[in-house]
Every structure is written in structure tokens, then in C-alpha cells.
ROLUM-990297 format. One line per field, with one value per residue: residue number from 1; x, y, z of N, C-alpha, C, O, CB in turn. Coordinates in steps of 0.001 Angstrom, whole numbers, m for minus. Glycine has a CB too. Example, Ala and Ser with C-alpha at 12.3 -4.5 7.8 and 13.67 -1.06 7.14 Angstrom:
REM ROLUM-990297
pos	1, 2
n.X	13190, 12850
n.Y	m5690, m2250
n.Z	7800, 7080
ca.X	12300, 13670
ca.Y	m4500, m1060
ca.Z	7800, 7140
c.X	13200, 12900
c.Y	m3300, 30
c.Z	7800, 7870
o.X	14236, 13409
o.Y	m3319, 1138
o.Z	8465, 8039
cb.X	11308, 14084
cb.Y	m4473, m598
cb.Z	9046, 5725
This chain:
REM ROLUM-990297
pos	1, 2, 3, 4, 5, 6, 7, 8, 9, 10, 11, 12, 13, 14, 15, 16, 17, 18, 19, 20, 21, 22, 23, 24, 25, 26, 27, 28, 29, 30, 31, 32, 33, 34, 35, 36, 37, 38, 39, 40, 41, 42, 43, 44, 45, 46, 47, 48, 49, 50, 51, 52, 53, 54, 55, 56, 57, 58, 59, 60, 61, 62, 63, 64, 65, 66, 67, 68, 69, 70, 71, 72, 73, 74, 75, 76, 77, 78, 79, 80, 81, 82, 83, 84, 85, 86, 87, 88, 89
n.X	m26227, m22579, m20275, m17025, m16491, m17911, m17270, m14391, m14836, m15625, m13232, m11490, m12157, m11667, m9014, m6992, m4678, m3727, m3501, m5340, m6974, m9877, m10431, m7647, m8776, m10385, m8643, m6971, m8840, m8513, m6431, m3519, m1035, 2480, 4654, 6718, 5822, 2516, 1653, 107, m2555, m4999, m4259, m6207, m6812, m4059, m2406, m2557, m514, 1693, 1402, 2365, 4830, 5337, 5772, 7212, 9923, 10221, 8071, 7706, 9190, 7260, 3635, 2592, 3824, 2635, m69, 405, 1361, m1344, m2965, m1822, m2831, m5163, m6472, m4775, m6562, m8566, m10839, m10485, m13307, m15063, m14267, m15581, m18045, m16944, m15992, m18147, m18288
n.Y	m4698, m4245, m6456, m7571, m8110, m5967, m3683, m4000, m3741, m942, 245, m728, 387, 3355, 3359, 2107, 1428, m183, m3550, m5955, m7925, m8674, m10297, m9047, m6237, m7120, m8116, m5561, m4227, m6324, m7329, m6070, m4035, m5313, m3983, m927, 2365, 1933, m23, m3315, m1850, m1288, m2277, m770, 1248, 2991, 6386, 8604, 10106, 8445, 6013, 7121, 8267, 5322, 4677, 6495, 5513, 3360, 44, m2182, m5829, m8612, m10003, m7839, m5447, m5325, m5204, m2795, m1415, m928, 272, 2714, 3309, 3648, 5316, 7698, 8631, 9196, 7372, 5610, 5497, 3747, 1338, 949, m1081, m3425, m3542, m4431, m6746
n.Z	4204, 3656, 1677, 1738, m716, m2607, m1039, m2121, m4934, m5110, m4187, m5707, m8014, m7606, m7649, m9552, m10002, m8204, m7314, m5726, m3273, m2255, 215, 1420, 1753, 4008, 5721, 6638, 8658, 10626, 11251, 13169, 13608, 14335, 15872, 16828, 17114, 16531, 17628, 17795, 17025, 14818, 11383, 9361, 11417, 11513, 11456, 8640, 8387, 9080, 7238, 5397, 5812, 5919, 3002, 2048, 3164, 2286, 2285, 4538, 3934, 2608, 3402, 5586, 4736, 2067, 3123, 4144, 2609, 669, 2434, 2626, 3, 331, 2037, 1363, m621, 161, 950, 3180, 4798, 3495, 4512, 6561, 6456, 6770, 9037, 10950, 10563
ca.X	m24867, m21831, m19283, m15789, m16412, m18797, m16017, m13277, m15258, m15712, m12091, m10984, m12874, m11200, m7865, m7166, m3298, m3104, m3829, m5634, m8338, m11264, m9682, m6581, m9490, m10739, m7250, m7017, m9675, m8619, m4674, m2668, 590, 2872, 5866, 6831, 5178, 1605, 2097, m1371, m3546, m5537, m3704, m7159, m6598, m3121, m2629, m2060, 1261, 2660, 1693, 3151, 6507, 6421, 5750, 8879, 10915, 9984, 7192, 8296, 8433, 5992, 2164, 2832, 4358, 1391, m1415, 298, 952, m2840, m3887, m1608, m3049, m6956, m5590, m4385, m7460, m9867, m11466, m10909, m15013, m15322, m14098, m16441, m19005, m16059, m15699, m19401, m18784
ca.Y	m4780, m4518, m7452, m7617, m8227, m4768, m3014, m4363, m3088, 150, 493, m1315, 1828, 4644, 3201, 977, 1090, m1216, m5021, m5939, m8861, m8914, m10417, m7806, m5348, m7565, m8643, m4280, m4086, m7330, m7397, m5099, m3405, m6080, m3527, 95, 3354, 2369, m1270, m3332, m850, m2482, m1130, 419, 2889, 3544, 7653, 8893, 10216, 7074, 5447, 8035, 7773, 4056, 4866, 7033, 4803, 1864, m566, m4171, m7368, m9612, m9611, m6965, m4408, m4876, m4192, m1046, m208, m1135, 1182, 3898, 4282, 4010, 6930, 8905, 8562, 9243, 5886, 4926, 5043, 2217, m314, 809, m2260, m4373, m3532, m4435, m8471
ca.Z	4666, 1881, 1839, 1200, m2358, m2768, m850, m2911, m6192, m4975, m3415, m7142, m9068, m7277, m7054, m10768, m10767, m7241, m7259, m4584, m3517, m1222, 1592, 1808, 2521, 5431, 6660, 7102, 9504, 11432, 11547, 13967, 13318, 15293, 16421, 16656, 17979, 16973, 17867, 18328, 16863, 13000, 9917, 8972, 12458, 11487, 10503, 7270, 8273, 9429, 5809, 4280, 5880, 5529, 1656, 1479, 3079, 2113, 3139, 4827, 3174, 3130, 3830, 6433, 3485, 1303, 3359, 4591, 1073, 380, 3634, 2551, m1034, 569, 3289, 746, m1658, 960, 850, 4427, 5287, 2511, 5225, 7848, 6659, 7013, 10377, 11805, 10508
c.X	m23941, m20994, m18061, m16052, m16790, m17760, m14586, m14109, m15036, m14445, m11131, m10922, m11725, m9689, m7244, m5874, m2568, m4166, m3926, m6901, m9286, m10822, m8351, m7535, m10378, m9436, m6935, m7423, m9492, m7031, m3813, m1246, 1529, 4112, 5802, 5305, 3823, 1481, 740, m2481, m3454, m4841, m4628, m6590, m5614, m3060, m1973, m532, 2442, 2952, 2248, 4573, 6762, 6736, 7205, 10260, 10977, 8994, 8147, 8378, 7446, 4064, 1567, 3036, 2593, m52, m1473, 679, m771, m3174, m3256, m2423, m4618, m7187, m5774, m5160, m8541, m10471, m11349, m12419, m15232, m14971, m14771, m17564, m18337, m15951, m16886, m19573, m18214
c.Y	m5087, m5785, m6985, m7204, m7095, m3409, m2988, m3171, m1550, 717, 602, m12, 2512, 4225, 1721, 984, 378, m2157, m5056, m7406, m8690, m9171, m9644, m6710, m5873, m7682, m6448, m4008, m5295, m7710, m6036, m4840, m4063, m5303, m1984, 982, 3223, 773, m1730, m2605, m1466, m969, m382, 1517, 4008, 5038, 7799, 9320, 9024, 6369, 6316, 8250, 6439, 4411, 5531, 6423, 3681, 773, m1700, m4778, m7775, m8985, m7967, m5206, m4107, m4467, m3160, m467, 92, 93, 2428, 4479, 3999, 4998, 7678, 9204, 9088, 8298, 4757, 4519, 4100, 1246, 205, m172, m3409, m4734, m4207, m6178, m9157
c.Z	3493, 2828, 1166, m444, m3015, m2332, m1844, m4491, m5973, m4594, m5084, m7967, m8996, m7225, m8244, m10545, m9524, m7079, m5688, m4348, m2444, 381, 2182, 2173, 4183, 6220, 7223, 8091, 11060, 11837, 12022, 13518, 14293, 16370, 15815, 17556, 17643, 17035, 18504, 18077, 14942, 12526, 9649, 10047, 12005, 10428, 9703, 7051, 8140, 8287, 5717, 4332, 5402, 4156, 1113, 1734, 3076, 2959, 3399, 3960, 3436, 2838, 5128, 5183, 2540, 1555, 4171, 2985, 243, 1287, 2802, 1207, m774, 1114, 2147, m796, m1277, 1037, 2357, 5167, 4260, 3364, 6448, 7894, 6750, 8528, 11330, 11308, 11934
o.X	m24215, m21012, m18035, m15800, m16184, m17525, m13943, m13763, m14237, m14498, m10423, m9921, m10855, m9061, m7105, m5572, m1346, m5341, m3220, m7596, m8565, m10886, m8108, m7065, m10796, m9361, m6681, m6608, m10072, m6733, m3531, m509, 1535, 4468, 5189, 4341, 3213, 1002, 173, m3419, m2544, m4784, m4318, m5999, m5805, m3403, m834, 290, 3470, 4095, 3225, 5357, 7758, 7940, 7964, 11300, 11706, 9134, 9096, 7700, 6721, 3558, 488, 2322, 1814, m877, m2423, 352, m1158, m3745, m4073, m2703, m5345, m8138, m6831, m4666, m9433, m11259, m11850, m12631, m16162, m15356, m14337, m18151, m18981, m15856, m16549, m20592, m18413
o.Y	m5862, m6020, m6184, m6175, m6914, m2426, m1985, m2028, m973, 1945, 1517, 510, 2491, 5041, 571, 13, 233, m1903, m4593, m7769, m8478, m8442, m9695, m6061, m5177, m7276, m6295, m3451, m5195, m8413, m5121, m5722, m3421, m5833, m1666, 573, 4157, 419, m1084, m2678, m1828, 230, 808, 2523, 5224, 5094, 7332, 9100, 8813, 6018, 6058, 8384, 6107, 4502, 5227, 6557, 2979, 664, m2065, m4482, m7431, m7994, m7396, m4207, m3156, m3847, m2627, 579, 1013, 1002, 3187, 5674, 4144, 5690, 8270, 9753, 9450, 8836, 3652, 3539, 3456, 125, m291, m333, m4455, m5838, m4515, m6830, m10349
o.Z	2577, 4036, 231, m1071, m4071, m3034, m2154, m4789, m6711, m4663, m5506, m8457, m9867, m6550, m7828, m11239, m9480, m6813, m4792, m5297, m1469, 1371, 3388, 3108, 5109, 7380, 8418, 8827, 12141, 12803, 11248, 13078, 15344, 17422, 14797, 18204, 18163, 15958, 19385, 18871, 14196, 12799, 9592, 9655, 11977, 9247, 9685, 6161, 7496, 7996, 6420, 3392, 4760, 3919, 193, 1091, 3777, 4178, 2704, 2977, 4369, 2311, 5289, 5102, 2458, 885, 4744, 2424, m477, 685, 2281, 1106, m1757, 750, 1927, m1781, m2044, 1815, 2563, 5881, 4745, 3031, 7488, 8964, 6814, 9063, 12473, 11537, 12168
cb.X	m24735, m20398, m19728, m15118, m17291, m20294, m15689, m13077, m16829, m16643, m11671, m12102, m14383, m11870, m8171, m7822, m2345, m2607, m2618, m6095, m8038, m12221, m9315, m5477, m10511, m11536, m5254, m7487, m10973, m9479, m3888, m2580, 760, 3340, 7244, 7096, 5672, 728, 3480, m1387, m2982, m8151, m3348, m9002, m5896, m2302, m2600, m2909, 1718, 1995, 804, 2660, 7131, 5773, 4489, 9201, 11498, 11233, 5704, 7479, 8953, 6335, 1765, 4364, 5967, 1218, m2485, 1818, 1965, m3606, m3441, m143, m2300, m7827, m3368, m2768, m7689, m10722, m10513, m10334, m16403, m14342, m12246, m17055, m19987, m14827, m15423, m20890, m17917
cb.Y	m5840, m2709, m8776, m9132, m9298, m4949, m3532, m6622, m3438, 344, m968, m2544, 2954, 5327, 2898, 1223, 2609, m638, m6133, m4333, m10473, m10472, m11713, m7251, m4854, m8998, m9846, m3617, m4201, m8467, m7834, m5570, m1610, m7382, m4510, 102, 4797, 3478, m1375, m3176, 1169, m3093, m1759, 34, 2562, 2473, 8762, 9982, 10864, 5973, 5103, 9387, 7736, 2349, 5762, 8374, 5009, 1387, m908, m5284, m8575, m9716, m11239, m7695, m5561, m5668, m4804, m366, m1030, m2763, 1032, 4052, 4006, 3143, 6988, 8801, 7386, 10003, 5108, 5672, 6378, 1947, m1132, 2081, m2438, m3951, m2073, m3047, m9474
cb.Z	5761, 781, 1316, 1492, m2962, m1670, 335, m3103, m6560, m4271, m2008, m7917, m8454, m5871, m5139, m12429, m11446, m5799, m8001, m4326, m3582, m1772, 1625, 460, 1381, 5452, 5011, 6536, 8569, 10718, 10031, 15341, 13594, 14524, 15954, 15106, 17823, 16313, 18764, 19403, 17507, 12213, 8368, 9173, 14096, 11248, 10899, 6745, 9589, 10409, 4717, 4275, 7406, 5593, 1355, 2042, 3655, 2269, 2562, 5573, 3306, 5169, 4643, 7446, 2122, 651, 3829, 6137, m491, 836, 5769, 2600, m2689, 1394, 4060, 617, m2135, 640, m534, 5236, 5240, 1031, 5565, 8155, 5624, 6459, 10731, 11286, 8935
């Protein structure tokens, strides 16, 4: 079974020019989108389109902002099945 930390490395590799830690790839899998059209549904679910608008028009503030800017550049890397051993803790 990988851990956060094994995920993170491998997420780290493919993706060097965004700061990121171990637990922003668990908080993905375990924190819901609080408002709007996919409202209640984990940032990992959320589709590639949706990042990709927030991306153009700007992510949120906060903790909210960065781990949809985190989701959007794992989306748009292909690297979403890297948090499927995240998902089974």
C-alpha cells in the first residue's frame, strides 16, 4: 500500500515547478468543494474542465484555492490515478 509520502514523490517528479506537501495530496481525496455547481463532491472527483476554468479565472483564496490549483495541475498532467492509494486509507 503507497502512503501520502510515496504519492507526494511521485506527484513531486512529474510536476517540479508546484510546491506541494504530503498532506495537500490527502486533504484532495478527503475535502469537498463547499459551494457552487459541483458542491459536496472531493476536489480529487472534480472535472478537468471545471479546474481549468477556475485556473483562468482565478482560483480562491485560501486553502480552498490551493488545493484546486494542486488538483488542476495533477488533472491536467494526467496524474489523477496517483491518488487512488490515497483513497483506500
Amino acid at each position: 500500500m503507497h502512503n501520502a509520502g510515496e504519492v507526494h514523490e511521485n506527484i513531486q517528479a512529474a510536476t517540479p515547478s508546484h510546491s506541494m506537501n504530503p498532506e495537500d495530496l490527502q486533504r484532495l481525496v478527503t475535502v469537498a468543494m463547499p459551494y457552487g455547481k459541483y458542491k459536496d463532491r472531493l476536489i480529487a472527483d472534480l472535472p478537468g474542465p471545471y479546474l481549468a476554468w477556475f485556473a483562468r479565472k482565478g482560483f480562491p483564496p485560501g486553502e480552498l484555492g490551493r488545493l484546486l490549483a494542486l488538483m488542476h495541475e495533477i488533472d491536467h498532467n494526467g496524474l489523477s490515478p496517483l491518488l487512488a492509494p490515497l483513497r483506500q486509507r
